[in-house]
C-alpha positions as CSV (number, residue, x, y, z in Angstrom):
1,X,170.2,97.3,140.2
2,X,172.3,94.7,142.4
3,X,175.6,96.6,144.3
4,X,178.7,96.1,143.2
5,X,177.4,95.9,139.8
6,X,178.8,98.6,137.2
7,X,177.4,99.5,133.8
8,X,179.5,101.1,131.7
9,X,177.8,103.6,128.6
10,X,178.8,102.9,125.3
11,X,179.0,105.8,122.8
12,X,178.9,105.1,119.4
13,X,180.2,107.8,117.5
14,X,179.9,108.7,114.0
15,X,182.2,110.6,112.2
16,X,181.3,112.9,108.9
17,X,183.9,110.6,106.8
18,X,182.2,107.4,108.3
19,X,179.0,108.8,107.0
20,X,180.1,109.9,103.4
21,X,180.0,106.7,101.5
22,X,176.7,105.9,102.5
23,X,175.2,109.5,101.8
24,X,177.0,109.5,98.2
25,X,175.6,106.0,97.5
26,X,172.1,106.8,98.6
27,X,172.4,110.2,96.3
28,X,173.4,108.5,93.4
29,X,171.0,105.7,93.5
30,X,168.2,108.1,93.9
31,X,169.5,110.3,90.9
32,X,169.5,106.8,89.3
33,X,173.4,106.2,88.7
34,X,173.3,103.5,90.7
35,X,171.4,100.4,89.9
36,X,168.3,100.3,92.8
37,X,164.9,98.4,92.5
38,X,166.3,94.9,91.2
39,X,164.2,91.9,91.9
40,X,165.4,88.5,93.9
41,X,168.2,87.0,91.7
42,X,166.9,83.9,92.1
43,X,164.9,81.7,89.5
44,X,160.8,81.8,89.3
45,X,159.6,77.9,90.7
46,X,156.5,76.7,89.8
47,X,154.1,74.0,88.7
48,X,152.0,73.6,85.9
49,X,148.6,71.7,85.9
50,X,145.6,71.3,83.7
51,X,141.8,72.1,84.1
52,X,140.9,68.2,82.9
53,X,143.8,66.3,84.4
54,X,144.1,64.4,81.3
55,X,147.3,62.6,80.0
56,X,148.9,64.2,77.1
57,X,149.0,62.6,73.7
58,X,152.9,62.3,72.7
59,X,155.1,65.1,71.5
60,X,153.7,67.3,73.9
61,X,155.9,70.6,75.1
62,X,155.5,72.9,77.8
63,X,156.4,76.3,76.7
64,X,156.7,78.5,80.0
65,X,157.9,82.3,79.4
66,X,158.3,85.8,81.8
67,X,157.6,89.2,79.7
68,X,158.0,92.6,81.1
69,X,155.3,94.2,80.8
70,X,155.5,98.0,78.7
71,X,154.1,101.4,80.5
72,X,151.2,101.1,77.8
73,X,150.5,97.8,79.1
74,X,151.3,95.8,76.1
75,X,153.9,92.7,77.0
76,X,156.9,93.8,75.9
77,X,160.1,91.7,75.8
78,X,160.7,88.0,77.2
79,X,163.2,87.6,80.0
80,X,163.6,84.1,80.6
81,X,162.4,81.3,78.3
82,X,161.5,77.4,79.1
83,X,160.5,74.5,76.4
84,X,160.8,71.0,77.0
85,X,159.0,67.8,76.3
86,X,156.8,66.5,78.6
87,X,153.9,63.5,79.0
88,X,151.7,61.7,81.3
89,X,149.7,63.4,83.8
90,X,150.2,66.8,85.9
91,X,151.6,68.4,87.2
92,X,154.7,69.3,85.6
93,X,157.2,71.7,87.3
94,X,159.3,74.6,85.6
95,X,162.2,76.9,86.6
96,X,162.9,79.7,84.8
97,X,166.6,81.2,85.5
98,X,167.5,84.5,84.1
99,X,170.6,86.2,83.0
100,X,169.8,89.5,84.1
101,X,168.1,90.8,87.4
102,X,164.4,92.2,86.7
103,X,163.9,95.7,87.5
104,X,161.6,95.8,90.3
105,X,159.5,98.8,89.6
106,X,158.1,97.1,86.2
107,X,155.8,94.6,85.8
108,X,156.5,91.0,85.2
109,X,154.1,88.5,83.7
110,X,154.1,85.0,83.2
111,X,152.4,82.8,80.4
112,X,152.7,79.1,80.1
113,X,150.9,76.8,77.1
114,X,151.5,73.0,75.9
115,X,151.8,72.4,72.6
116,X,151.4,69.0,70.4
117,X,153.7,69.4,66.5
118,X,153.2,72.9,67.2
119,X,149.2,73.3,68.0
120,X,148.5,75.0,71.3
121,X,146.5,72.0,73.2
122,X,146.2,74.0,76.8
123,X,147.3,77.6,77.8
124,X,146.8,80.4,80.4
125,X,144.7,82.6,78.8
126,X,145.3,85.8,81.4
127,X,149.1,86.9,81.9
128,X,149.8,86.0,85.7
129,X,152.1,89.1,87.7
130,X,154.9,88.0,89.3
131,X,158.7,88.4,90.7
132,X,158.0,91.9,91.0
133,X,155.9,94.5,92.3
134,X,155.3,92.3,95.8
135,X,154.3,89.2,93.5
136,X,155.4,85.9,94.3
137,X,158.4,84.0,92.9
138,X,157.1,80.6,93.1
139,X,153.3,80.2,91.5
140,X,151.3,77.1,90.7
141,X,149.4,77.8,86.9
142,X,146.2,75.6,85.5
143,X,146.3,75.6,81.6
144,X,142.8,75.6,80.7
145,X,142.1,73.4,77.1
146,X,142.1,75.3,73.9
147,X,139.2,74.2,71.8
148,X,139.9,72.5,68.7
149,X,140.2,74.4,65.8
């Protein structure tokens, strides 16, 4: 240490009513009066593609949609909601904004299909997790064709 040079010790002191607010908030939020566990507020970015790469015939829609998934691992409600017309080729993007946060100990699911006058033409078969749980909030989906019917 050079001479002449002084350090001076900093104390940082807590006092018990310093400390209160924080201890009664961590109590309560752990009792589970206090919201915890809500995902990023933010929407869910994406891009949607196909498994062919073909153009769409007119009057296509993109239907995109996030469930919450049920303890009995049945999709349960949908939380945010996208339809829209699209054409040409993909990809297409979608973002899906929500009115409430997610709660981040459930599982969230997204599904996405394009329909033509109401007939599915493509669609993700398997629900893909995400927002929640350490999934991502921006995802990239290929819609695989539906066979005719």
């Amino acid at each position: 240490m050079p001479s002449g040079t002084a350090f001076r010790h900093a104390s940082f002191h807590l006092s018990p009513m310093r400390l209160l607010p924080l201890l009664l908030a961590l109590l309560l939020t752990g009792c589970g009066l206090l919201p915890s566990g809500t995902s990023p507020g933010g929407p869910l970015k994406g891009e949607i593609t196909t498994s062919d790469g073909a153009a769409l015939p007119p009057n296509s829609e993109l239907e995109v949609f996030l469930q919450e998934e049920t303890e009995s691992d049945i999709i349960g409600p949908i939380v945010a909601h996208e339809q829209r017309a699209i054409s040409g080729r993909p990809p297409w993007s979608f973002q899906l904004k929500r009115d409430k946060p997610l709660q981040a100990q459930r599982l969230h699911v997204l599904r996405a299909r394009i329909l033509q006058d109401g007939r599915i033409l493509y669609e993700k078969v398997a629900a893909v997790p995400v927002m929640t749980l350490g999934h991502p909030t921006e995802v990239q989906l290929e819609l695989q064709r539906r066979p005719s019917e």
